[in-house]
DRENNU-220182 format. One line per field, with one value per residue (C-alpha): x negated, y, z. Coordinates in steps of 0.2 Angstrom, whole numbers, plus 5000, padded with zeros to 4 digits. Layout:
N
xx <- [X,...]
yy <- [Y,...]
zz <- [Z,...]
***
This chain:
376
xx <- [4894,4907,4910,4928,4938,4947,4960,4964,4980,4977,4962,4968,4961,4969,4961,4945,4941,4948,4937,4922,4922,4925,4910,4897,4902,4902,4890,4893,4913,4918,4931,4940,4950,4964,4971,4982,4978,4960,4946,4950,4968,4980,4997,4999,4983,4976,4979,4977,4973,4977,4963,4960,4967,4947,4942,4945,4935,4919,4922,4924,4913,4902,4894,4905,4917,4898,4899,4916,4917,4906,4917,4932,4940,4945,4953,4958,4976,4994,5005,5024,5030,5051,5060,5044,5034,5021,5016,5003,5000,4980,4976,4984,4969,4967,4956,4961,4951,4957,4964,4954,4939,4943,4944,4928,4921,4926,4922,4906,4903,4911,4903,4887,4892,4894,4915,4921,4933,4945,4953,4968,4973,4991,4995,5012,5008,4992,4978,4975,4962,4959,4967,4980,4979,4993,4988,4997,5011,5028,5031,5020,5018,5014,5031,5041,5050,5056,5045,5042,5059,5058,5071,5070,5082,5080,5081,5091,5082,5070,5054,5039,5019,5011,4994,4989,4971,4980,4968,4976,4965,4978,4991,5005,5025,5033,5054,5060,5080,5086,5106,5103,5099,5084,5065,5050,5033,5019,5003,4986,4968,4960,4945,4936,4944,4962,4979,4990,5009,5024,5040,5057,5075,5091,5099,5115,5102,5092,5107,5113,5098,5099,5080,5091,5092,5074,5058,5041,5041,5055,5054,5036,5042,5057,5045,5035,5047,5055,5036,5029,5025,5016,5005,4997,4998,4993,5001,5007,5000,5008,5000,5015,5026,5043,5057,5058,5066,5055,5059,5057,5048,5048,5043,5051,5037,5019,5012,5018,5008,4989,4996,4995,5003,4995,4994,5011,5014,5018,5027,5028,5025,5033,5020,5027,5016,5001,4999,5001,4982,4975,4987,4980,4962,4967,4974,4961,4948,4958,4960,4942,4940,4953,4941,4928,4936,4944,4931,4937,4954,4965,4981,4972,4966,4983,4990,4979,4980,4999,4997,4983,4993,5013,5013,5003,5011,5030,5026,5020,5034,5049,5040,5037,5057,5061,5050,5059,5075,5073,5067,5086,5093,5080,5091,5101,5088,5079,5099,5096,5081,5069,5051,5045,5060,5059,5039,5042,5057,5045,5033,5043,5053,5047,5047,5029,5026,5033,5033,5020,5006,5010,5002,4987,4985,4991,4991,4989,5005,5014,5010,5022,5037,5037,5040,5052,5060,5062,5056,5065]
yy <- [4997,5009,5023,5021,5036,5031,5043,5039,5048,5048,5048,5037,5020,5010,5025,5026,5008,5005,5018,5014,4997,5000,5011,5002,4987,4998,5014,5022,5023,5041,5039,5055,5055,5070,5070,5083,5088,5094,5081,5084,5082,5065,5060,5050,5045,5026,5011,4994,4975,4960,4950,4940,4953,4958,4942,4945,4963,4952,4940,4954,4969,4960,4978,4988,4976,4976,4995,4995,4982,4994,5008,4999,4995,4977,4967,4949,4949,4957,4962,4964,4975,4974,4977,4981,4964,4963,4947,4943,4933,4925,4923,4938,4950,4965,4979,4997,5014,5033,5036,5050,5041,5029,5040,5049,5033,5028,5047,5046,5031,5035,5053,5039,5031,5044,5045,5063,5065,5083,5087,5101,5095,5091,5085,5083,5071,5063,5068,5057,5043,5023,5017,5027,5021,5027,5026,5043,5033,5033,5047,5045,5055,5041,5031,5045,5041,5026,5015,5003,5000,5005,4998,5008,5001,5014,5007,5016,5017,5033,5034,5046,5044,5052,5051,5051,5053,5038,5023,5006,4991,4982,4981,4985,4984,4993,4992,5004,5013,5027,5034,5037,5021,5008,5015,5004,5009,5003,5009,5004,5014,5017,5026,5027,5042,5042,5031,5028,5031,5027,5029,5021,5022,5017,5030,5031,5032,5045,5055,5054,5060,5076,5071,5075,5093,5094,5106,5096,5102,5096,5078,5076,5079,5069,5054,5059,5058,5039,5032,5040,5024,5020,5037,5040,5058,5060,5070,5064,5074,5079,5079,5082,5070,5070,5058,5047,5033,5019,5015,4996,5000,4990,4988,4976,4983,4984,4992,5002,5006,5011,5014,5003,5006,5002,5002,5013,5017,5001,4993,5000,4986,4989,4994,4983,4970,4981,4976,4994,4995,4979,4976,4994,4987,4971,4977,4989,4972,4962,4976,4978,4959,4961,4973,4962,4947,4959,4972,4984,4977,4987,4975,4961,4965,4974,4957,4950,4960,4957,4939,4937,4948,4946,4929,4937,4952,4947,4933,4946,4959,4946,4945,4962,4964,4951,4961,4977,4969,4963,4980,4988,4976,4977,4984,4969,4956,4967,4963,4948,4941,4943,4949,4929,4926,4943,4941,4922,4930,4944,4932,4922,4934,4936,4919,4916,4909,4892,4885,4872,4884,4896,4882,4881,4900,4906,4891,4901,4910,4896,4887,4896,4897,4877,4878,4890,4881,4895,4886,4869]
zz <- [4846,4844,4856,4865,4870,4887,4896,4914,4921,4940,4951,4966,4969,4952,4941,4949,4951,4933,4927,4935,4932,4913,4913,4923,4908,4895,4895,4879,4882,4886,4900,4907,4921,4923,4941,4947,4963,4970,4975,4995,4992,4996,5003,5021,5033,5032,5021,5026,5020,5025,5030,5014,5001,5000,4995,4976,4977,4986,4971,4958,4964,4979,4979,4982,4994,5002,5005,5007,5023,5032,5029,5038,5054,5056,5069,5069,5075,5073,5090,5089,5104,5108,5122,5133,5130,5119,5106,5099,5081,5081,5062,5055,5052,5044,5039,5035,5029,5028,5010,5009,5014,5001,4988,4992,4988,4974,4968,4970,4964,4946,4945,4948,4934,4921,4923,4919,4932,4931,4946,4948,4930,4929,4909,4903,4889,4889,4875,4862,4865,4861,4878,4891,4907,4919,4936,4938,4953,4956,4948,4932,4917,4905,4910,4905,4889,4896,4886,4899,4903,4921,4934,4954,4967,4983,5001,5013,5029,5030,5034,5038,5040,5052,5061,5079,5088,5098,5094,5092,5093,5080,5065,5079,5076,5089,5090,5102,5105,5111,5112,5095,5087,5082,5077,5072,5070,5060,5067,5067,5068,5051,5059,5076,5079,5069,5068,5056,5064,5052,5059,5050,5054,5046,5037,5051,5066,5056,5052,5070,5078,5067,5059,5043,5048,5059,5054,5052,5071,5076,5069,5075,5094,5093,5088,5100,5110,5104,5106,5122,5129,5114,5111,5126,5126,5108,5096,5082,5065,5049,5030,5019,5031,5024,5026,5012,5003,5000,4979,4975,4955,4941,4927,4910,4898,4905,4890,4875,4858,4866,4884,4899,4917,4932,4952,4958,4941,4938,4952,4970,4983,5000,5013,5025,5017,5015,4996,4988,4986,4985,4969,4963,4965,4959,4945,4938,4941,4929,4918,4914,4912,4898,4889,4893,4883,4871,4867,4858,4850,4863,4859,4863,4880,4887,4880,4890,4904,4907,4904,4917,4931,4928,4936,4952,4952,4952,4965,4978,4973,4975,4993,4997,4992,5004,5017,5012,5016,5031,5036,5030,5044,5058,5070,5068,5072,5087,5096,5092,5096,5110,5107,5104,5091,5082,5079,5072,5063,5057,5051,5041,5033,5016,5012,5011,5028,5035,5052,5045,5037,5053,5065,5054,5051,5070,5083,5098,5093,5086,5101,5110,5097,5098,5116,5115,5103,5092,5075,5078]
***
């Protein structure tokens, strides 16, 4: 069989799971793999999943979800905390790992496999090779060009992720105001000893607390300071934490000549739906099935590829859009709703999620919404 000549642009989870699947189905390709920054390096703390969004990594990869599972925190429930009280939602599991620890392990396991991976290697146009994967994110080198036809829509509300030694036991929204304006976290422990801590505003409450103008230093202590009930003492802990826009990206074309995007580089999920990397994973699995259908005709399997995916992808992004935009209004709805009625409101905000499949995922929860009369 013919030897394949695979470059991989990115080293996070898309490019490494892409890589070492490809490698473990076929031996003889030679797959590189050029990422910019050092092995040790990555952006943010933890990641989460939703509770069944490992389902098709045990169906897929049962080794490595195996191995994976034992690496991650889990908990079977989701609290919503506004004005002081605090809800919980039965049924709304999830599981999440260090990014970094995730990356270790997907590392190792293609450096196993044979993968040449090249860190601190930043390309401006991709050698040559049978097949270019870009899992190179937002702001990929293999998009450039505009090929693909890419579409970005940026949010207005800010936000930053931090880290905290404060241990939660669950995927925790926490709505909390000050003179200055409305703040939500998302925050939730990705290790025994870690937290992730995301903290968004709107852009008016962000501009009028002067985070616009704040140090690292600065921003850390005012959150700090919006969240004390919440922390415990703990200090909040920065890894390149900037303020940021969240881009809603897109993309018309999903494959151009030899070339094929995936992960960030081809769509940016809204982490309020904890989807970024499952999709990744997701689509690095049905990536190497393509090859597996298609062998070594490269047209075929990216046709094959998109074909398998688009439908699955565009679903969950029209939901994660919803998501994001209930987010740009959040402030609104924590006026008008109590704790009870924002988490039902929460819940149902993408679209996904009626009152009907809520009583069979979250009785407990939805038990007291129907005698609130909240969903009625």
């Amino acid at each position: 069989m013919r030897q394949m000549q695979i470059c991989v642009l990115g080293a996070g989870p898309a490019g490494l799971l892409f890589s070492l699947l490809a490698k473990r189905r076929n031996p003889r390709w030679r797959i590189e793999v050029h990422e910019q920054n050092p092995p040790d390096a990555t952006f943010g703390f933890g990641v989460v999943f939703s509770q069944g969004a490992l389902a098709f990594l045990e169906r897929d990869a049962p080794d490595l979800h195996a191995k994976l599972s034992a690496r991650m925190e889990s908990w079977p429930m989701q609290r919503i905390v506004h004005r002081g009280a605090v809800v919980e939602i039965d049924g709304n599991g999830f599981s999440a790992i260090g990014r970094l620890d995730l990356l270790h392990f997907l590392q190792g396991l293609c450096l196993d496999a044979g993968v040449d991976i090249q860190f601190d290697r930043r390309l401006d146009t991709p050698p040559p090779a049978d097949l270019v994967v870009g899992a190179d994110g937002l702001n990929s080198v293999v998009r450039q060009g505009r090929r693909f036809e890419p579409q970005v829509e940026w949010l207005s509300n800010r936000f930053v992720w931090y880290g905290t030694a404060q241990r939660f036991d669950c995927l925790t929204l926490t709505f909390r105001e000050n003179e200055h304006g409305a703040f939500v976290a998302h925050h939730y422990r990705y290790s025994p000893e870690m937290s992730t801590f995301l903290v968004e505003c709107d852009a008016a409450t962000w501009r009028r607390a002067g985070l616009d103008r704040m140090d690292d230093a600065g921003s850390r202590a005012y959150c700090e300071r919006v969240f004390a009930p919440d922390l415990g003492g703990q200090a909040l802990q920065s890894n390149h934490s900037l303020w940021r826009q969240f881009p809603l990206l897109s993309n018309r074309r999903w494959s151009a000549g030899n070339a094929v995007l995936i992960g960030d580089a081809l769509r940016s999920m809204h982490f309020s739906i904890g989807s970024g990397t499952r999709l990744a994973l997701e689509d690095a699995i049905a990536l190497d099935r393509a090859f597996d259908g298609a062998g070594h005709d490269v047209p075929r399997a990216l046709a094959a590829f998109e074909r398998e995916r688009r439908p699955v992808v565009e679903k969950l992004y029209a939901a994660a859009s919803a998501s994001s935009h209930w987010y740009e209004q959040f402030p609104e709805r924590m006026r008008r709703f109590d704790a009870l009625g924002l988490a039902y409101d929460y819940m149902t905000r993408s679209g996904r999620m009626d009152a009907a499949r809520l009583r069979r995922l979250a009785p407990r929860f939805m038990a007291r919404v129907d005698a609130a009369g909240i969903s009625a």
